[in-house]
MARTI-692530 format. One line per 5 residues: number of its first residue (from 1); their letters; for each residue x, y, z of C-alpha. Coordinates in nm, 3 decimals. Layout:
N
NUM = a = X/Y/Z  ... .
END
This chain:
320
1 = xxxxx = 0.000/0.000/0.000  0.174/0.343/-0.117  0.169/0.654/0.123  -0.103/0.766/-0.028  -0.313/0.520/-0.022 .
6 = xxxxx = -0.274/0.445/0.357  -0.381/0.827/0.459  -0.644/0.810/0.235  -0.773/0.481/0.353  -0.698/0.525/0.686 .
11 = xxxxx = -0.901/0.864/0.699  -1.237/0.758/0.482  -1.206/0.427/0.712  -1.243/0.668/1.010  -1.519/0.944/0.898 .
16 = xxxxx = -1.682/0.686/0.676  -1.702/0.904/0.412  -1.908/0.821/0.128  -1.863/1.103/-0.137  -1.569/1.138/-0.298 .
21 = xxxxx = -1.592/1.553/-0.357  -1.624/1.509/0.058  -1.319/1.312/0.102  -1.146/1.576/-0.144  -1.249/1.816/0.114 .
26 = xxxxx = -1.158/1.647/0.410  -0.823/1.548/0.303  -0.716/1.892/0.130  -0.597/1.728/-0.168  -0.727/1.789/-0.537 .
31 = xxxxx = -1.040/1.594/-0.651  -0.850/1.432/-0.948  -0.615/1.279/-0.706  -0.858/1.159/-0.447  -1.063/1.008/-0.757 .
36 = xxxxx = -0.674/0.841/-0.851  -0.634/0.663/-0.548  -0.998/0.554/-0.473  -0.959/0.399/-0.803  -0.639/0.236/-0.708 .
41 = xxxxx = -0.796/0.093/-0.395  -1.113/-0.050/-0.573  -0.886/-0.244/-0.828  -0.680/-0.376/-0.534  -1.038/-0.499/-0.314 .
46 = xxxxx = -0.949/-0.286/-0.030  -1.312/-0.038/-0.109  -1.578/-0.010/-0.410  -1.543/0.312/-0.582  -1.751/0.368/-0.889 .
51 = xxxxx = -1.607/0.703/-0.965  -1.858/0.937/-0.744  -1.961/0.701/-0.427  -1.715/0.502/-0.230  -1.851/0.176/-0.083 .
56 = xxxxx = -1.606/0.018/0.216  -1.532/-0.357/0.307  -1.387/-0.524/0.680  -0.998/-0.441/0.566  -0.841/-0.713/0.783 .
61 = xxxxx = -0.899/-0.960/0.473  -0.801/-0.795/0.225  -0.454/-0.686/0.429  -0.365/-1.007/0.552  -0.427/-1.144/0.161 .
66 = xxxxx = -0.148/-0.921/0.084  0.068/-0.966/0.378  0.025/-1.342/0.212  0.071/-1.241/-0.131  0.423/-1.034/-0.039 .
71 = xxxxx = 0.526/-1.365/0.122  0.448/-1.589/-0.113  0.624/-1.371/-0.386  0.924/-1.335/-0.160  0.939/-1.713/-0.098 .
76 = xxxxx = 0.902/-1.776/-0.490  1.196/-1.556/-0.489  1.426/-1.764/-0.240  1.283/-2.140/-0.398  1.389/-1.986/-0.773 .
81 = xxxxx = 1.744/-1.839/-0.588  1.781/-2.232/-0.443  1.667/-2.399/-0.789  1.934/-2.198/-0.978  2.212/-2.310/-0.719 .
86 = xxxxx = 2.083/-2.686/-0.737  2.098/-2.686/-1.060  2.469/-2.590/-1.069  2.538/-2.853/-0.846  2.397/-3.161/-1.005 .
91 = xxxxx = 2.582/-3.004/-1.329  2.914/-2.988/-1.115  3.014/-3.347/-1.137  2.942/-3.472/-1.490  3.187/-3.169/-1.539 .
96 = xxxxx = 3.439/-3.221/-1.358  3.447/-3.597/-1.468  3.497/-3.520/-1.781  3.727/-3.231/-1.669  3.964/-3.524/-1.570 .
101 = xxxxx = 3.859/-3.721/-1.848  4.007/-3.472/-2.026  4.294/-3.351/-1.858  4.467/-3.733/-1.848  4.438/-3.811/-2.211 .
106 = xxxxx = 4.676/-3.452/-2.218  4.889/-3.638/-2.014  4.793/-3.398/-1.683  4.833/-3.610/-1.357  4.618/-3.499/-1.077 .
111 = xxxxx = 4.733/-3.506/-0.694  4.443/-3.762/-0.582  4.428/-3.876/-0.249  4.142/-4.118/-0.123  4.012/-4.250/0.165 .
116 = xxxxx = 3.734/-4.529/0.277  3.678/-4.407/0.656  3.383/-4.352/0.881  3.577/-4.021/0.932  3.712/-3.985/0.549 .
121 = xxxxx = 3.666/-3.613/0.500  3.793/-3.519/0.872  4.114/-3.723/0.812  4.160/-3.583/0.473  4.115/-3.232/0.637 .
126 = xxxxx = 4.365/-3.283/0.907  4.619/-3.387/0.654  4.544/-3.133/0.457  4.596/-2.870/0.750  4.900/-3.036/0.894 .
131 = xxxxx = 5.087/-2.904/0.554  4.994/-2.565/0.609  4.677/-2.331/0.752  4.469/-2.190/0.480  4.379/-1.818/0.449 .
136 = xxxxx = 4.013/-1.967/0.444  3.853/-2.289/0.504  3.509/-2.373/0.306  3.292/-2.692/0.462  2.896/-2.808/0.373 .
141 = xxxxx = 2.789/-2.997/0.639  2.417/-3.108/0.509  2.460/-3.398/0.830  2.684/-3.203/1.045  2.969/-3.295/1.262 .
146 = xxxxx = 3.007/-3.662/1.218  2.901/-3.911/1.485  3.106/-4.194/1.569  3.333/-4.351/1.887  3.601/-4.142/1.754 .
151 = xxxxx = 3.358/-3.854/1.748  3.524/-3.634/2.076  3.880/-3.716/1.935  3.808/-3.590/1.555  3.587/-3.265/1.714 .
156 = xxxxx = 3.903/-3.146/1.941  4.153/-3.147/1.693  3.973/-3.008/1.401  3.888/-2.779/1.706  4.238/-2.689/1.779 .
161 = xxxxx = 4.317/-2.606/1.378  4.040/-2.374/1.350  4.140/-2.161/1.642  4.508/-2.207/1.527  4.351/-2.066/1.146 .
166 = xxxxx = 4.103/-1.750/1.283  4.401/-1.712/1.503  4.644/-1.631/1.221  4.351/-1.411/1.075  4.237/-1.679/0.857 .
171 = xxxxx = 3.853/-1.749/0.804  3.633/-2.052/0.819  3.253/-2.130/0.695  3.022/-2.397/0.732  2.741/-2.448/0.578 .
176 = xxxxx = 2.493/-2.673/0.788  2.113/-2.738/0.766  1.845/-2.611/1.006  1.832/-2.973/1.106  2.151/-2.966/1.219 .
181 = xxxxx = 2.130/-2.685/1.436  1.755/-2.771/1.608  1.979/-3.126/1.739  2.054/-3.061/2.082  2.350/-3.283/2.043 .
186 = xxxxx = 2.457/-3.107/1.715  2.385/-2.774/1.818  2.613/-2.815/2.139  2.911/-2.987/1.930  2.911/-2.664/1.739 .
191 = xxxxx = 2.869/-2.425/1.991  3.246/-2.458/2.075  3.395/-2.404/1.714  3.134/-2.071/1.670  3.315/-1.978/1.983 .
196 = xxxxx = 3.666/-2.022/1.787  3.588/-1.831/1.483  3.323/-2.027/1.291  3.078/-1.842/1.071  2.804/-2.066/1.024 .
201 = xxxxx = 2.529/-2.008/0.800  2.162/-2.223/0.755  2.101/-2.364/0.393  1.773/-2.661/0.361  1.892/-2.926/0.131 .
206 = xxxxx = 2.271/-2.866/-0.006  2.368/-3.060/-0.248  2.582/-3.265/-0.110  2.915/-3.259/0.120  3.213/-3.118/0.087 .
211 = xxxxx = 3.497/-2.880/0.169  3.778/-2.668/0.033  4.120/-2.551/0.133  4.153/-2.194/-0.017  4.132/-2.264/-0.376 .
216 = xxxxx = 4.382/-2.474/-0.443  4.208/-2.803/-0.311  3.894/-2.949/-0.285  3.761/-3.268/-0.099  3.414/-3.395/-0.251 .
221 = xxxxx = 3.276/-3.768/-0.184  3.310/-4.045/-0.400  2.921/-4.106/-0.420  2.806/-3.691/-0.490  2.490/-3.595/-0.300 .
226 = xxxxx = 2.616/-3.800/0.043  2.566/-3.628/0.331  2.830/-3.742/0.586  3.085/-3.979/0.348  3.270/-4.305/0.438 .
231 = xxxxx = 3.476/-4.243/0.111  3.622/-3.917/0.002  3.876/-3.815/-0.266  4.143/-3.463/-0.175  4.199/-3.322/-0.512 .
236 = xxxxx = 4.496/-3.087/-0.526  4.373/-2.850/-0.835  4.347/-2.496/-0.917  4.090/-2.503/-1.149  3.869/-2.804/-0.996 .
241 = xxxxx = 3.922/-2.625/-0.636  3.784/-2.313/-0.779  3.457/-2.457/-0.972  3.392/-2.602/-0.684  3.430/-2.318/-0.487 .
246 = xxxxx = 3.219/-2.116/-0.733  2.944/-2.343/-0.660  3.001/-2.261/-0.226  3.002/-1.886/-0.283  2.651/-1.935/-0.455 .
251 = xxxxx = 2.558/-2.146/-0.207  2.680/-1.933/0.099  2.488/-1.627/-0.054  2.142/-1.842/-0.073  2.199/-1.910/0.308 .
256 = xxxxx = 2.051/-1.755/0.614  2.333/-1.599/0.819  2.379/-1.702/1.191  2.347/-1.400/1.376  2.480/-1.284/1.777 .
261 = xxxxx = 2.450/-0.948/1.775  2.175/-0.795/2.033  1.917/-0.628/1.863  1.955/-0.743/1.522  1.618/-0.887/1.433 .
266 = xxxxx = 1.635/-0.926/1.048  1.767/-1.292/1.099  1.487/-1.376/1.373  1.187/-1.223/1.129  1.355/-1.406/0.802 .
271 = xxxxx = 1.324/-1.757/0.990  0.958/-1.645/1.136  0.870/-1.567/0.770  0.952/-1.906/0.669  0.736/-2.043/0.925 .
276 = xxxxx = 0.900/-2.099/1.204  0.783/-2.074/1.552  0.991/-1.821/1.779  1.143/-2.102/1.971  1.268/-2.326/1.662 .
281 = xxxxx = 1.398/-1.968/1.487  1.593/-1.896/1.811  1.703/-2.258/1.843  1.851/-2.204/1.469  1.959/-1.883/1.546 .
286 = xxxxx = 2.167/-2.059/1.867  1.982/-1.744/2.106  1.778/-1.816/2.384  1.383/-1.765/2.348  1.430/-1.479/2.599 .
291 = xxxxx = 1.688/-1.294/2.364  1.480/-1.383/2.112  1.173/-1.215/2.244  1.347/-0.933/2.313  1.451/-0.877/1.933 .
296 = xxxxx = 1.102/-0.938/1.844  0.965/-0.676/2.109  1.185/-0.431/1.957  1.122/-0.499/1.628  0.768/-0.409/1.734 .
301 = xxxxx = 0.870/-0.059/1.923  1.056/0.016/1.542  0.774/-0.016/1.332  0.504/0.089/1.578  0.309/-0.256/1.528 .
306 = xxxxx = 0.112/-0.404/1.849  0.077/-0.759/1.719  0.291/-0.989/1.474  0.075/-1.011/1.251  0.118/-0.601/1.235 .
311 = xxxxx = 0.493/-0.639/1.234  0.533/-0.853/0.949  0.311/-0.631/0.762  0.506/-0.335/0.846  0.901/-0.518/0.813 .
316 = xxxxx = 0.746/-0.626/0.443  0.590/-0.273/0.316  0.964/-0.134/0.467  1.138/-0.427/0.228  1.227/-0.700/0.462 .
END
């Protein structure tokens, strides 16, 4: 609803008026522009107006159908945003298969390194690391931290390399699924490692699991799509290394950032949008439901709305 079509509504609503010339009046503005926006009301259901009298309807309906409509269109938006980066990922492999195809009937040897492990791409990390910290350190995580008996081992020494990276001013991203972070178990695993440096961001549904080391090597599983894999192949290549880091920099951009700064509610309303309740959104968001409420009460003293169905009317007419 533009500007002027909330003072205008919001006045007739209140003196009921039912002559357009009147509301011209009333309002101090010039009939032709009264006559404008009645008639851009009417062909958006909010009143009648057929050009002289104006005929008014319960607008609750009608503003909640558009609260709807707004989120509807904005979640079209986000499902095409995830359909274009899906798409590049089941195109990824054939690629790079024939990429090597390629490359060894030029004679081009490739530095591949593979491992059949319940921990395959933690090993392959470590040994990776051991030979030198990266400037950054790319992961997807669709299953999260891997479970096993050797679970608390693997955890405290990837542990110790990410503080020893963010410590040398390095940086280090996983990817993870809301799944991931509503586990209790999962969620407390990671708390630690957030604590060292770890930007984590929320994606439903990646593609599959991998990670890179700058862009210079790249760990994918043998069987692409698996979400924690027993078998992994480290392949030392520029080029490979940076397709597939192509494809986590669209990724990372279609994710919902993890956010700890008080105040900031943008992250809290996104999830809400989505349809989540305030406790699963702050679960995600790793905030308690009190800090949570507290974002969401603010929200609601800056936009002047009493009720949330009032602030997510007034976060999407300001753009959220």
């Amino acid at each position: 609803m533009s500007p002027d079509q909330f003072v205008l509504l919001t006045t007739a609503l209140r003196g009921r008026t039912r002559d357009a010339a009147d509301l011209a009046e009333l309002l101090g503005w010039e009939p032709g522009r009264v006559a404008a926006v009645l008639g851009e009301l009417d062909r958006e259901n909010y009143i009648d107006f057929d050009g002289t009298s104006i005929f008014y309807h319960l607008p609750d309906r009608r503003i909640a159908e558009h609260v709807v409509g707004e989120l509807d269109a904005e979640r079209a938006r986000f499902e095409q945003t995830i359909g274009r980066v899906r798409e590049l990922a089941e195109q990824l492999p054939p690629v790079m298969q024939n990429w090597w195809i390629g490359e060894s009937s030029h004679a081009y040897a490739l530095r591949v390194e593979t491992i059949h492990a319940p921990h395959a791409g933690d090993e392959l990390w470590l040994r990776q690391v051991k030979r030198g910290l990266p400037a950054r350190s790319d992961w997807v995580l669709p299953a999260g931290l891997p479970l096993s008996d050797a679970s608390a081992s693997f955890d405290q020494r990837r542990l110790d390399l990410v503080a020893d990276i963010t410590a040398a001013g390095g940086e280090v991203r996983w990817i993870v699924t809301p799944e991931v972070i509503a586990d209790r178990e999962q969620g407390d695993r990671l708390m630690p490692f957030r604590e060292a440096g770890v930007a984590l961001r929320v994606l439903p549904d990646p593609p599959s699991w991998f990670w890179l080391h700058d862009r210079e090597v790249a760990c994918i599983p043998l069987e692409w799509g698996a979400s924690a894999p027993t078998s992994a192949s480290r392949v030392e290549d520029r080029a490979i290394a940076t397709a597939v880091g192509a494809l986590f920099d669209r990724l990372w951009d279609a994710a919902q950032e993890l956010d700890s700064e008080a105040g900031d509610w943008v992250p809290l309303l996104r999830l809400m949008r989505e349809g989540a309740t305030l406790e699963t959104a702050a679960r995600v968001l790793g905030i308690s439901s009190r800090t949570a409420g507290r974002r969401v009460s603010a929200a609601m003293d800056h936009y002047g709305a009493h009720t949330l169905f009032g602030l997510g009317a007034a976060w999407g007419r300001a753009g959220g």
